[in-house]
CHARMM internal coordinates of N, CA and C (Angstrom, degrees):
IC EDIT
DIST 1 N 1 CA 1.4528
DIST 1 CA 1 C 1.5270
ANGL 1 N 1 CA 1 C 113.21
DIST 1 C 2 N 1.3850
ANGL 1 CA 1 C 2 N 111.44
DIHE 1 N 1 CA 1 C 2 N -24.85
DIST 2 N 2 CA 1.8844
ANGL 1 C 2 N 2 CA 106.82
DIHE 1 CA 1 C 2 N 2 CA -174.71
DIST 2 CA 2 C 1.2528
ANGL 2 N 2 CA 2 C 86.12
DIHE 1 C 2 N 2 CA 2 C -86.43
DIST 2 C 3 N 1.2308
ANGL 2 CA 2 C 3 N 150.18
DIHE 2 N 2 CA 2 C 3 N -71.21
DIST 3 N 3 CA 1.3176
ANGL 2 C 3 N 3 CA 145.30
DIHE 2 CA 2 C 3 N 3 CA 170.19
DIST 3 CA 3 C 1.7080
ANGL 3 N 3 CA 3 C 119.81
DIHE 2 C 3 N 3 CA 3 C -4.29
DIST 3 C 4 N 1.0901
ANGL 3 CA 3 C 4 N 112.07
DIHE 3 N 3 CA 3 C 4 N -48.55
DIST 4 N 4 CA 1.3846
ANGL 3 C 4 N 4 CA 144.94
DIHE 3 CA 3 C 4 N 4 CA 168.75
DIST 4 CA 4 C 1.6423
ANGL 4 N 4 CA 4 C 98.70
DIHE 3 C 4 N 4 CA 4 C -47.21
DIST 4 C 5 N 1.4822
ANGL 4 CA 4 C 5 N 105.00
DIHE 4 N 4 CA 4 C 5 N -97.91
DIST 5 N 5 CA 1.3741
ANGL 4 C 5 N 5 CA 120.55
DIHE 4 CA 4 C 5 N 5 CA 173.69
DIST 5 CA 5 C 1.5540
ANGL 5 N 5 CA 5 C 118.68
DIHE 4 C 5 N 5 CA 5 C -20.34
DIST 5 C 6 N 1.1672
ANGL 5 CA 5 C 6 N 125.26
DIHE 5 N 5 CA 5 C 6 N -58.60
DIST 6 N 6 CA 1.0968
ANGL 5 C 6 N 6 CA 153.00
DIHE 5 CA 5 C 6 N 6 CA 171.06
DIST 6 CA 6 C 1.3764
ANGL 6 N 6 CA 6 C 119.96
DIHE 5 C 6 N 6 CA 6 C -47.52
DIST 6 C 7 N 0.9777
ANGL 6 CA 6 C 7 N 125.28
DIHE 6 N 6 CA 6 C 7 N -52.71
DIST 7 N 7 CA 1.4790
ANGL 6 C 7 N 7 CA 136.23
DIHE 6 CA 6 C 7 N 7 CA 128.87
DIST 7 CA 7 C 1.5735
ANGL 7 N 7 CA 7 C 146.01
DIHE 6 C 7 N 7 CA 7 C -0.05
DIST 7 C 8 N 1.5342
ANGL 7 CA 7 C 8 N 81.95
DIHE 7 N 7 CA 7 C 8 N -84.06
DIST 8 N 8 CA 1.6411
ANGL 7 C 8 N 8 CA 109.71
DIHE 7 CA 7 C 8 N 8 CA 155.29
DIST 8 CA 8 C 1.4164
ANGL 8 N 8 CA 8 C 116.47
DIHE 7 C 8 N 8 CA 8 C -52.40
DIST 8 C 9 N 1.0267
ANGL 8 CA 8 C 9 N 99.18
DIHE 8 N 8 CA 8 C 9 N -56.09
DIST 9 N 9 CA 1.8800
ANGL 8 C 9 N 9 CA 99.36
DIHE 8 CA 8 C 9 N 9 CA -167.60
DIST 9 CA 9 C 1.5914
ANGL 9 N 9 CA 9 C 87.29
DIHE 8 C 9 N 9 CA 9 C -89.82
DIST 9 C 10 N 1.1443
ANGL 9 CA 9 C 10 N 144.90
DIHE 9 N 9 CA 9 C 10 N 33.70
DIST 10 N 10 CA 2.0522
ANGL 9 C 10 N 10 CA 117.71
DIHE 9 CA 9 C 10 N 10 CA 158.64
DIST 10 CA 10 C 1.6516
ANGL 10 N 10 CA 10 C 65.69
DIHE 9 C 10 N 10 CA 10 C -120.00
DIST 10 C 11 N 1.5218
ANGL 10 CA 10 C 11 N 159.46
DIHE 10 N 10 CA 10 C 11 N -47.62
DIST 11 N 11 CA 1.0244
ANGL 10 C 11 N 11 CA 136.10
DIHE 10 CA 10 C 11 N 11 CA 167.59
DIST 11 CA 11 C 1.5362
ANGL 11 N 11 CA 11 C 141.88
DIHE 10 C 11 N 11 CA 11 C -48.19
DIST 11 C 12 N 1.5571
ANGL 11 CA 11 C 12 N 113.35
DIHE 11 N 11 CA 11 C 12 N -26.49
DIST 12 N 12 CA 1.5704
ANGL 11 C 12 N 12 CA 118.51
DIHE 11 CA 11 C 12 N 12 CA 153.21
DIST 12 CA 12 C 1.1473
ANGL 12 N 12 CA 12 C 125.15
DIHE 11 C 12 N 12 CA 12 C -87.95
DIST 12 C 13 N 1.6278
ANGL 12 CA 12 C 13 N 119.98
DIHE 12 N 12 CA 12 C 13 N -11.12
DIST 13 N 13 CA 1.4561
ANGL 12 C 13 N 13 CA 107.62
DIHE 12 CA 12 C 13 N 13 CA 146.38
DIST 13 CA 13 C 1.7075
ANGL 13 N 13 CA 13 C 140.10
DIHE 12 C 13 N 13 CA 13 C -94.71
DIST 13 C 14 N 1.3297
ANGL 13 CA 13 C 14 N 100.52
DIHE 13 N 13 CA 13 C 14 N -7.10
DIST 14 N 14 CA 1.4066
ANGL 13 C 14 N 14 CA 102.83
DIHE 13 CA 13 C 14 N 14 CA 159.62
DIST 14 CA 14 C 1.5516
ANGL 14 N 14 CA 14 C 114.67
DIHE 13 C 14 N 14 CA 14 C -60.95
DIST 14 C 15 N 1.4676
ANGL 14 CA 14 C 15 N 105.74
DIHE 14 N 14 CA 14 C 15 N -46.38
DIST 15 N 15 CA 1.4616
ANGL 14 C 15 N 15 CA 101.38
DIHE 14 CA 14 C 15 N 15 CA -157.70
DIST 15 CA 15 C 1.2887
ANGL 15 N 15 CA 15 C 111.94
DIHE 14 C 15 N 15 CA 15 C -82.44
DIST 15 C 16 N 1.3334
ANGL 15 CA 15 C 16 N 120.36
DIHE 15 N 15 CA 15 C 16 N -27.25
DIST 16 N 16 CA 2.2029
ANGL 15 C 16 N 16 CA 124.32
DIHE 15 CA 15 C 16 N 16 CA 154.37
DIST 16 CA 16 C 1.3806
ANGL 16 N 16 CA 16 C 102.96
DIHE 15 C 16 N 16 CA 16 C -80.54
DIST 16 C 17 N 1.4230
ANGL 16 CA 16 C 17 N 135.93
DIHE 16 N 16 CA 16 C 17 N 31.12
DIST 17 N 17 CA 2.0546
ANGL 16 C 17 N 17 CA 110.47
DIHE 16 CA 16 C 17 N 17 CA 149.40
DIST 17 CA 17 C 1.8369
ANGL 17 N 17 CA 17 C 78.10
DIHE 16 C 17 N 17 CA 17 C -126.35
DIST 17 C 18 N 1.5984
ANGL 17 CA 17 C 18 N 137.33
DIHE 17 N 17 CA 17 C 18 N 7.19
DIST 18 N 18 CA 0.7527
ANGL 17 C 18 N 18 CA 101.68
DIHE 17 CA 17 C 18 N 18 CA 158.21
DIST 18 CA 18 C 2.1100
ANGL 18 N 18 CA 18 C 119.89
DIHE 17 C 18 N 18 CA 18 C -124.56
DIST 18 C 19 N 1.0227
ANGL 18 CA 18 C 19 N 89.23
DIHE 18 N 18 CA 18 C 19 N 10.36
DIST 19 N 19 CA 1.2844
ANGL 18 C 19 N 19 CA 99.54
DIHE 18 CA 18 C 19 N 19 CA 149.60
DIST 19 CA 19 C 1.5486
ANGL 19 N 19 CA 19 C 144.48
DIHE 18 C 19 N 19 CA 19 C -98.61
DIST 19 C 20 N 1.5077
ANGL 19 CA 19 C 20 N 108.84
DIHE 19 N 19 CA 19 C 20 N -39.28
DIST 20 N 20 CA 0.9234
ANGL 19 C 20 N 20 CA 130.06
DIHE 19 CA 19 C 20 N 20 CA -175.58
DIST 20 CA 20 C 1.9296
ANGL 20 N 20 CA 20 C 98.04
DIHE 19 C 20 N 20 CA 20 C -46.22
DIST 20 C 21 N 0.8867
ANGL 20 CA 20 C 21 N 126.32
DIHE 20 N 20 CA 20 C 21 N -63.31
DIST 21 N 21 CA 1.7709
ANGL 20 C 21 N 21 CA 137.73
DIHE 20 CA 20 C 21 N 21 CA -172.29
DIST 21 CA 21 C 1.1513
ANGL 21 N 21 CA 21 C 89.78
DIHE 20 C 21 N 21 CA 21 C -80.67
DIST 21 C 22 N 1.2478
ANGL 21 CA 21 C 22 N 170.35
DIHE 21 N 21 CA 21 C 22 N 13.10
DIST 22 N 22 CA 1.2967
ANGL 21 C 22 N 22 CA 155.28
DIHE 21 CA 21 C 22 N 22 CA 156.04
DIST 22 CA 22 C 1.2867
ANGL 22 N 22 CA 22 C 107.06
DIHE 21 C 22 N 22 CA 22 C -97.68
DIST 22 C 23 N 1.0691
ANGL 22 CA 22 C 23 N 119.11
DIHE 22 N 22 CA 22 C 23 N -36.61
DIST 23 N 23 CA 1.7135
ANGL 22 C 23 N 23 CA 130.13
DIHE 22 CA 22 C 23 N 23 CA 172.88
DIST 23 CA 23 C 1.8704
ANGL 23 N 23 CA 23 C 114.19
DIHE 22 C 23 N 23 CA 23 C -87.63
DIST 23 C 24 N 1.3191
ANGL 23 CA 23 C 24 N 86.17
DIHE 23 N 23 CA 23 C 24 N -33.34
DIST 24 N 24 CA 1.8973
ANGL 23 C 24 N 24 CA 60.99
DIHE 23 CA 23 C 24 N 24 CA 148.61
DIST 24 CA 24 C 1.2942
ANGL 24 N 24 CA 24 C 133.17
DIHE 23 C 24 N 24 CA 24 C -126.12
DIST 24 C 25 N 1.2060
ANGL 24 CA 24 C 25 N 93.35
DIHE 24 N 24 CA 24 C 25 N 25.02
DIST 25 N 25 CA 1.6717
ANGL 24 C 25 N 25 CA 91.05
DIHE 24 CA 24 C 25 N 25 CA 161.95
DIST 25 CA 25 C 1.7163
ANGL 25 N 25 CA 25 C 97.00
DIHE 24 C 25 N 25 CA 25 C -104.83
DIST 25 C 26 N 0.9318
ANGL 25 CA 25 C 26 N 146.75
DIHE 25 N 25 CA 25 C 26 N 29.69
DIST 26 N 26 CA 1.0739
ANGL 25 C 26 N 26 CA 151.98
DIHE 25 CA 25 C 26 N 26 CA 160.98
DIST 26 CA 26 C 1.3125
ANGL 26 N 26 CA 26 C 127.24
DIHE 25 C 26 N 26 CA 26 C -113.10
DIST 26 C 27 N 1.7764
ANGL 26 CA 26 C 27 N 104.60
DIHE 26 N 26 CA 26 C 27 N -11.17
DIST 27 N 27 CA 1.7832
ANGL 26 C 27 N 27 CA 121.10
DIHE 26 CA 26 C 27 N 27 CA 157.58
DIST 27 CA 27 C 0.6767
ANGL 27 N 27 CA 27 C 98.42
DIHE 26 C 27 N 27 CA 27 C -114.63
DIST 27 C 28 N 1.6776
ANGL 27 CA 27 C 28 N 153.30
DIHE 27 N 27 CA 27 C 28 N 21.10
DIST 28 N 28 CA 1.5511
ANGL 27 C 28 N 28 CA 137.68
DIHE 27 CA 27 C 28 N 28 CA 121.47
DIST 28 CA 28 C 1.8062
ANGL 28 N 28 CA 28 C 109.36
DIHE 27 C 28 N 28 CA 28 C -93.31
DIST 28 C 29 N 0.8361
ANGL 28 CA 28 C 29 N 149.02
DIHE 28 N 28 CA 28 C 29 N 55.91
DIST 29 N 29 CA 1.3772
ANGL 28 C 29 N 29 CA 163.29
DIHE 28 CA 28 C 29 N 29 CA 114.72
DIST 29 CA 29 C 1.4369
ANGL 29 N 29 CA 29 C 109.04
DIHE 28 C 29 N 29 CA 29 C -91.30
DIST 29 C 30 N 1.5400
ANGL 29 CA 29 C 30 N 126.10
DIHE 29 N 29 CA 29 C 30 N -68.54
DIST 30 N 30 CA 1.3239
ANGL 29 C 30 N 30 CA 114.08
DIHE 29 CA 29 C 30 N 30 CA 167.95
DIST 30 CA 30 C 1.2618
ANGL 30 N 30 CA 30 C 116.27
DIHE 29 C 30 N 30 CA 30 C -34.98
DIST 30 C 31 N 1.6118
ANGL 30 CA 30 C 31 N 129.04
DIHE 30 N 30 CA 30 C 31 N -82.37
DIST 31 N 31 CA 1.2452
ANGL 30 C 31 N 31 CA 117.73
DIHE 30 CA 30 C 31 N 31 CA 173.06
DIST 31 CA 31 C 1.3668
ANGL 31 N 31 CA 31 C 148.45
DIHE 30 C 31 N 31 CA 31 C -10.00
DIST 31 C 32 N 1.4642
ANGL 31 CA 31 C 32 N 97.47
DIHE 31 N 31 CA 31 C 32 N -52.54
DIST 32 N 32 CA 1.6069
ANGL 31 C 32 N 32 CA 121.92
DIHE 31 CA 31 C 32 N 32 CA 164.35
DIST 32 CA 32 C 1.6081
ANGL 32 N 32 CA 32 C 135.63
DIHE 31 C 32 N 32 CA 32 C -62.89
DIST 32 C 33 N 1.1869
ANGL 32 CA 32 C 33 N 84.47
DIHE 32 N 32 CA 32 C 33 N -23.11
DIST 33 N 33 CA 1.3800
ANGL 32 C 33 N 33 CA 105.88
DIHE 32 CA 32 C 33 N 33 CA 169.50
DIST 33 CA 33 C 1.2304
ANGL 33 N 33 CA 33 C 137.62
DIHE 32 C 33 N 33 CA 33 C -109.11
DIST 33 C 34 N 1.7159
ANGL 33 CA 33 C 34 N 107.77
DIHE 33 N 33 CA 33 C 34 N -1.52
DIST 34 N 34 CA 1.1391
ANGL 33 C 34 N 34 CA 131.98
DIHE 33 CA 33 C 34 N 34 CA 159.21
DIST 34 CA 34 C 1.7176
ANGL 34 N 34 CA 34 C 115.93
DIHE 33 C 34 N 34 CA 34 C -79.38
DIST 34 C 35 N 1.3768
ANGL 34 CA 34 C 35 N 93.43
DIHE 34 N 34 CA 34 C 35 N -37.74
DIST 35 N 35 CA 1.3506
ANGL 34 C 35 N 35 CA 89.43
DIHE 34 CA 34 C 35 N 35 CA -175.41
DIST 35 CA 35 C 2.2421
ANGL 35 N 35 CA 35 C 114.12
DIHE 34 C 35 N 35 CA 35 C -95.34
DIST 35 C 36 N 0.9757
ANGL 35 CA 35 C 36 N 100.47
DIHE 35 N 35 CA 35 C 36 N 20.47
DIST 36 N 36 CA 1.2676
ANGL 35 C 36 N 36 CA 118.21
DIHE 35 CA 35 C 36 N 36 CA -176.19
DIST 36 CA 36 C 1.8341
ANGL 36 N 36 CA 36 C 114.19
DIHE 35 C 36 N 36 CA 36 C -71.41
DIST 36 C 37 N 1.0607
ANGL 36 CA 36 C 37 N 157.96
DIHE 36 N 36 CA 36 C 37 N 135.95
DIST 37 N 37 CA 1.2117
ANGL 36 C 37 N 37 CA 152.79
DIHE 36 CA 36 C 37 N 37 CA 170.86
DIST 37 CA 37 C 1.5223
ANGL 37 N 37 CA 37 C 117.76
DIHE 36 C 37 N 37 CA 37 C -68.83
DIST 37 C 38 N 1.5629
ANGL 37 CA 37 C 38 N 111.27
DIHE 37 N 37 CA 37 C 38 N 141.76
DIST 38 N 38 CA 1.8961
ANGL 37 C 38 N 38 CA 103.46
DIHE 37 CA 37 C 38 N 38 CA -163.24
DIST 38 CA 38 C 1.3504
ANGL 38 N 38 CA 38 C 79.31
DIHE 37 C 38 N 38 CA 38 C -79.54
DIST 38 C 39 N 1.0572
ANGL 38 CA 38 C 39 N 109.61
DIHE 38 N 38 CA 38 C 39 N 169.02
DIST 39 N 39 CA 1.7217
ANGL 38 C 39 N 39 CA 128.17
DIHE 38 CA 38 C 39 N 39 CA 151.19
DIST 39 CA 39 C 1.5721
ANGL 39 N 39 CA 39 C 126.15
DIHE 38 C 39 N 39 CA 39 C -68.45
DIST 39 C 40 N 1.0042
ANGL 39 CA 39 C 40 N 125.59
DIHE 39 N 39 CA 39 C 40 N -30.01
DIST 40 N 40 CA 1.4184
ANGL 39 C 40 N 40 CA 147.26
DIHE 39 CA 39 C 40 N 40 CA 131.07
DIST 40 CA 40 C 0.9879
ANGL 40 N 40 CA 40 C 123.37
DIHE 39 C 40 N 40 CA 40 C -37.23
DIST 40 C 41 N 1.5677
ANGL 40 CA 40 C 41 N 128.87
DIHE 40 N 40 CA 40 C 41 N 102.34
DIST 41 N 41 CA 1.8364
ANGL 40 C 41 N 41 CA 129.94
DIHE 40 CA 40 C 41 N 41 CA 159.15
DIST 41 CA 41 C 1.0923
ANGL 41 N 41 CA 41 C 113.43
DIHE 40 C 41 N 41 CA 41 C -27.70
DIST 41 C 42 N 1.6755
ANGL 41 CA 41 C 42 N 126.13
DIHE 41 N 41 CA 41 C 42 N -37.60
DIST 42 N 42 CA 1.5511
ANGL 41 C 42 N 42 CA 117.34
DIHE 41 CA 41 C 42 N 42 CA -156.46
DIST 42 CA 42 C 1.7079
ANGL 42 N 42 CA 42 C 109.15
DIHE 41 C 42 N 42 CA 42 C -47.46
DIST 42 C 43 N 1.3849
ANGL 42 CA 42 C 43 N 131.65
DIHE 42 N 42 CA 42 C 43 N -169.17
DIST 43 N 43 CA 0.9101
ANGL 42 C 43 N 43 CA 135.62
DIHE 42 CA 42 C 43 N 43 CA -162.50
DIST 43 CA 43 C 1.9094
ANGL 43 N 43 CA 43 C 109.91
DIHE 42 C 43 N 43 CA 43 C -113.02
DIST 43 C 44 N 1.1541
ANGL 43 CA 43 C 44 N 86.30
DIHE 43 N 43 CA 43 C 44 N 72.42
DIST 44 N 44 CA 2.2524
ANGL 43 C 44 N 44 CA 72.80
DIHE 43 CA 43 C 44 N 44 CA -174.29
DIST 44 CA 44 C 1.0115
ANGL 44 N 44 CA 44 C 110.99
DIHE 43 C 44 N 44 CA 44 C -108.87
DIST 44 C 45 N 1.3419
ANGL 44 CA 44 C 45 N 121.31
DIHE 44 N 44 CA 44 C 45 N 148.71
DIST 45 N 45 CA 1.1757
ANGL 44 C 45 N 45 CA 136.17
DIHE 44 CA 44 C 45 N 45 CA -178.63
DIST 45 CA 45 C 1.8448
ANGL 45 N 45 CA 45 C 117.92
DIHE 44 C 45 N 45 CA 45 C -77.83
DIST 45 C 46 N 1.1831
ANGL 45 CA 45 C 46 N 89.57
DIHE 45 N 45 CA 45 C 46 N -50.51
DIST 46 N 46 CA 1.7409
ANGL 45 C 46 N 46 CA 88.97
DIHE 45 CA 45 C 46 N 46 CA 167.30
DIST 46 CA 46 C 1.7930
ANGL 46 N 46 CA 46 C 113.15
DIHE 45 C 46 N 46 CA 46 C -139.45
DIST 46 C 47 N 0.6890
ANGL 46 CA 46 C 47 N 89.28
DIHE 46 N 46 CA 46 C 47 N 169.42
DIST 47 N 47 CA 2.0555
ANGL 46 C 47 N 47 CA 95.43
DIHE 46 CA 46 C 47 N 47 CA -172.75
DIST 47 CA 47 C 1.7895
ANGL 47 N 47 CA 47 C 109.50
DIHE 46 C 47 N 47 CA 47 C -122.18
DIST 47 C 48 N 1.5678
ANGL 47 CA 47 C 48 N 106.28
DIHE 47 N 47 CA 47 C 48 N 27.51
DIST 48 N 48 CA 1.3695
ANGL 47 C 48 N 48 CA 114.87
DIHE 47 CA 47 C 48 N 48 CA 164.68
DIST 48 CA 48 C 2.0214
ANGL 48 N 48 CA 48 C 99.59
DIHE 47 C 48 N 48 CA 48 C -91.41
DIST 48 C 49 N 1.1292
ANGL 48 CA 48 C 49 N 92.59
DIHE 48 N 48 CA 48 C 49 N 160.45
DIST 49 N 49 CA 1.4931
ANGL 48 C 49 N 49 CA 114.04
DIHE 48 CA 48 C 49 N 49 CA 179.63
DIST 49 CA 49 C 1.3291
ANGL 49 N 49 CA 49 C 113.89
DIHE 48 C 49 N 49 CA 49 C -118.42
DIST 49 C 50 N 1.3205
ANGL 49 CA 49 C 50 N 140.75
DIHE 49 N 49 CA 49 C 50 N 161.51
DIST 50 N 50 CA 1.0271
ANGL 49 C 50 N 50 CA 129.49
DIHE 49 CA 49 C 50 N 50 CA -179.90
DIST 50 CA 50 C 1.5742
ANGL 50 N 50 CA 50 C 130.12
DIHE 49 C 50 N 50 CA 50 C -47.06
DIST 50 C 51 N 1.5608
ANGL 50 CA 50 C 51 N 86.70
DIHE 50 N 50 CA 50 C 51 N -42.31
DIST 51 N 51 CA 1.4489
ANGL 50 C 51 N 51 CA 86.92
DIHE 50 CA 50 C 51 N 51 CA 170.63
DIST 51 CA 51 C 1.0037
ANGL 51 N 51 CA 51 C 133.32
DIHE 50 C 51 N 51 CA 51 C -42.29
DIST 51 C 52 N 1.3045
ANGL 51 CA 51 C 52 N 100.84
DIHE 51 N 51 CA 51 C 52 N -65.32
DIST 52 N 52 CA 1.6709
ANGL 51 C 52 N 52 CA 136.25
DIHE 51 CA 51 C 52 N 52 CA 171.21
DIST 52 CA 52 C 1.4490
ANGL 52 N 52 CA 52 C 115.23
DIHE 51 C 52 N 52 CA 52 C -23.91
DIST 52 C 53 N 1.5472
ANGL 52 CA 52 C 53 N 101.84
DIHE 52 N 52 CA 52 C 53 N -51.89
DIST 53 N 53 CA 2.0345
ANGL 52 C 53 N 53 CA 110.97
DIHE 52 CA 52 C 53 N 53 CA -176.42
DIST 53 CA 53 C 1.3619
ANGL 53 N 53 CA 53 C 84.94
DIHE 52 C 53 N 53 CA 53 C -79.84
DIST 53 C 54 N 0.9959
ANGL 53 CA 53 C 54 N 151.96
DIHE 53 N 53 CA 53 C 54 N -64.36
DIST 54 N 54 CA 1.7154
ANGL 53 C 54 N 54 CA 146.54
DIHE 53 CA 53 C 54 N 54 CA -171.07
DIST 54 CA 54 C 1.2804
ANGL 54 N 54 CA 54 C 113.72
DIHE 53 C 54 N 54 CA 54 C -28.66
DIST 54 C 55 N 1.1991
ANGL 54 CA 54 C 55 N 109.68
DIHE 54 N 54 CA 54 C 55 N -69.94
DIST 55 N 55 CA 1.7093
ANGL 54 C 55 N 55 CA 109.71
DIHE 54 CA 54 C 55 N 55 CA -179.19
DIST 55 CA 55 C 1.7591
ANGL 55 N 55 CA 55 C 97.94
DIHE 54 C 55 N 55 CA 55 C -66.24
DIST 55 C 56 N 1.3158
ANGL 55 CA 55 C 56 N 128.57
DIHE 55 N 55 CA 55 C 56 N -35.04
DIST 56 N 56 CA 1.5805
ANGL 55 C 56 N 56 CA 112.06
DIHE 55 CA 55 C 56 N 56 CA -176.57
DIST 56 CA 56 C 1.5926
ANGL 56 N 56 CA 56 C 105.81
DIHE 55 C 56 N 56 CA 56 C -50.42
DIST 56 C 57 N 1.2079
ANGL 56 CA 56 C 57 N 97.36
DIHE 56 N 56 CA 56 C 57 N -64.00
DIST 57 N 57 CA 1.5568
ANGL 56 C 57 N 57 CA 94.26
DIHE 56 CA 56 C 57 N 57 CA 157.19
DIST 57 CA 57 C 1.3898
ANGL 57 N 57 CA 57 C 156.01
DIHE 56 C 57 N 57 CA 57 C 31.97
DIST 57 C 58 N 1.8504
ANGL 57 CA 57 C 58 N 66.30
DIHE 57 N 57 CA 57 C 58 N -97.35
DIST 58 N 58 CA 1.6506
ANGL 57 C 58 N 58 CA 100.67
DIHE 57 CA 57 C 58 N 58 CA 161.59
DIST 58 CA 58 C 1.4019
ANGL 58 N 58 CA 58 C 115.24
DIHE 57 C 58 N 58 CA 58 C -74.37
DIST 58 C 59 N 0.8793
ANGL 58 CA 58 C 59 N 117.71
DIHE 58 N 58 CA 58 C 59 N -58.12
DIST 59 N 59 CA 1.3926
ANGL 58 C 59 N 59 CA 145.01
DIHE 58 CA 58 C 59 N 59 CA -178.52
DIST 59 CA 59 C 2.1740
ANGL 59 N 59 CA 59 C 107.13
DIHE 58 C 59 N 59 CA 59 C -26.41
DIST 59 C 60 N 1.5900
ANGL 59 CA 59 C 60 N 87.42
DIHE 59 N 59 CA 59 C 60 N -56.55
DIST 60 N 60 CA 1.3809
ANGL 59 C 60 N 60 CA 111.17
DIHE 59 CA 59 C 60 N 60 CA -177.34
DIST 60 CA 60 C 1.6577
ANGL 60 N 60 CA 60 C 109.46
DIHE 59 C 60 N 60 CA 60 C -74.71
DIST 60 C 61 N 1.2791
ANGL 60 CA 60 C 61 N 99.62
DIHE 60 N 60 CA 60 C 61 N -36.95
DIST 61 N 61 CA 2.1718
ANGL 60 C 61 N 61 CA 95.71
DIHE 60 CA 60 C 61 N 61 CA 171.91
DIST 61 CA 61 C 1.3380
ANGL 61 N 61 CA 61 C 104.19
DIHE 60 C 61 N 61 CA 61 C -79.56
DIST 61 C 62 N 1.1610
ANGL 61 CA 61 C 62 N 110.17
DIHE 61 N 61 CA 61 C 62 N -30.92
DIST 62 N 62 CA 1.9090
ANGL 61 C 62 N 62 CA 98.41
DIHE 61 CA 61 C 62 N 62 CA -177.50
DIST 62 CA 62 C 1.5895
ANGL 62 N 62 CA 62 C 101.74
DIHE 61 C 62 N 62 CA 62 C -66.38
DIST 62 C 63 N 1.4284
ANGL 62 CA 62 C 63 N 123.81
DIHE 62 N 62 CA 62 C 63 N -60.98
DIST 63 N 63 CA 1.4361
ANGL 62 C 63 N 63 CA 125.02
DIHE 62 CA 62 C 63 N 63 CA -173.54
DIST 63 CA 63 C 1.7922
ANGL 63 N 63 CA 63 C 113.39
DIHE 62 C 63 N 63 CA 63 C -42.67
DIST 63 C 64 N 1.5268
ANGL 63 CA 63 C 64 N 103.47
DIHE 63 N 63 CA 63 C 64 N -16.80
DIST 64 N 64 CA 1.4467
ANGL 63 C 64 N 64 CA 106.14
DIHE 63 CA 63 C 64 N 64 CA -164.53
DIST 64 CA 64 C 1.7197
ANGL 64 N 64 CA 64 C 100.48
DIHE 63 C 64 N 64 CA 64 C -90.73
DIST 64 C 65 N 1.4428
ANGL 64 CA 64 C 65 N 102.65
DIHE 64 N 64 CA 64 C 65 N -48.72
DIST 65 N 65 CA 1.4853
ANGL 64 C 65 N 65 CA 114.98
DIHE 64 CA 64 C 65 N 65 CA 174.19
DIST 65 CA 65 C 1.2352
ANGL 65 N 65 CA 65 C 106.19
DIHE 64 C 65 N 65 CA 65 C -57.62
DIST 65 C 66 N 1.5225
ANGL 65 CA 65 C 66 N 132.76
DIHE 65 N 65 CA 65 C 66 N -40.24
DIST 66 N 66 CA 1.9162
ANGL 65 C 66 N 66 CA 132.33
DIHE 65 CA 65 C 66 N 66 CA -163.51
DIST 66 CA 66 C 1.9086
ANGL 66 N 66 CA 66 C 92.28
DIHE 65 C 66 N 66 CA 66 C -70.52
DIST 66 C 67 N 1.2900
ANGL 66 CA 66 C 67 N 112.82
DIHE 66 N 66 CA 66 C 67 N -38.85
DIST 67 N 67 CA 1.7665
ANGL 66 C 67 N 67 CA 116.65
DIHE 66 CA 66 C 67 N 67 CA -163.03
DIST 67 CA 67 C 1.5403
ANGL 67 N 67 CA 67 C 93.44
DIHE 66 C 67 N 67 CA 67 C -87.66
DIST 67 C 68 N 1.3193
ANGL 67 CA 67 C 68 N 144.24
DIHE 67 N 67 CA 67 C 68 N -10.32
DIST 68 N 68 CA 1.1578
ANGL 67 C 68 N 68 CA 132.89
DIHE 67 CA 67 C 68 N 68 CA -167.31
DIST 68 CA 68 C 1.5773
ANGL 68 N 68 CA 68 C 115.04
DIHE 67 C 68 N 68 CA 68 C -133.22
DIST 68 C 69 N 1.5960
ANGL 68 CA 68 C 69 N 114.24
DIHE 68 N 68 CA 68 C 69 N 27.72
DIST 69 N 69 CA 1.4118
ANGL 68 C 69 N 69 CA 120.47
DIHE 68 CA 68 C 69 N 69 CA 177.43
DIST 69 CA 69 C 1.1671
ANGL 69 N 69 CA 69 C 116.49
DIHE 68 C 69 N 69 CA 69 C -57.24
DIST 69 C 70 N 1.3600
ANGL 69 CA 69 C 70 N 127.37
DIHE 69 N 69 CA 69 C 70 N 127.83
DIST 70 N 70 CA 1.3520
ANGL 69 C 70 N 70 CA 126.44
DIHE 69 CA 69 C 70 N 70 CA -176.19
DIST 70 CA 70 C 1.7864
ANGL 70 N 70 CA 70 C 107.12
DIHE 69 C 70 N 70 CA 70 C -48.08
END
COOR INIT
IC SEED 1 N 1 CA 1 C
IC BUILD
């Protein structure tokens, strides 16, 4: 069972020092690029693409799951 334990936790901390900074530097790129000006006069509100909100998304459930590992 300590074997076990031991385990688990060098596995929940690998995976938040190596997520944790990958995911947010990946909601500060989104960000940044949300808040960026189109090149185009037209009138937009944001300059994400679908994609773009998709992975935020993602981006935002992973950060929630990395801070809330059992």
């Amino acid at each position: 069972p300590a074997m076990s334990s031991a385990l688990v936790l060098t596995v929940y901390i690998l995976t938040f020092t190596v997520g944790f900074p990958a995911n947010v530097f990946t909601l500060a790129v989104l960000a940044a690029k949300s808040r960026r000006r189109p090149a185009t006069p037209e009138p937009c509100l944001t300059t994400l693409t679908t994609a773009d909100l998709l992975l935020l998304n993602l981006t935002a459930s992973d950060l929630l799951l990395l801070l809330f590992l059992p």
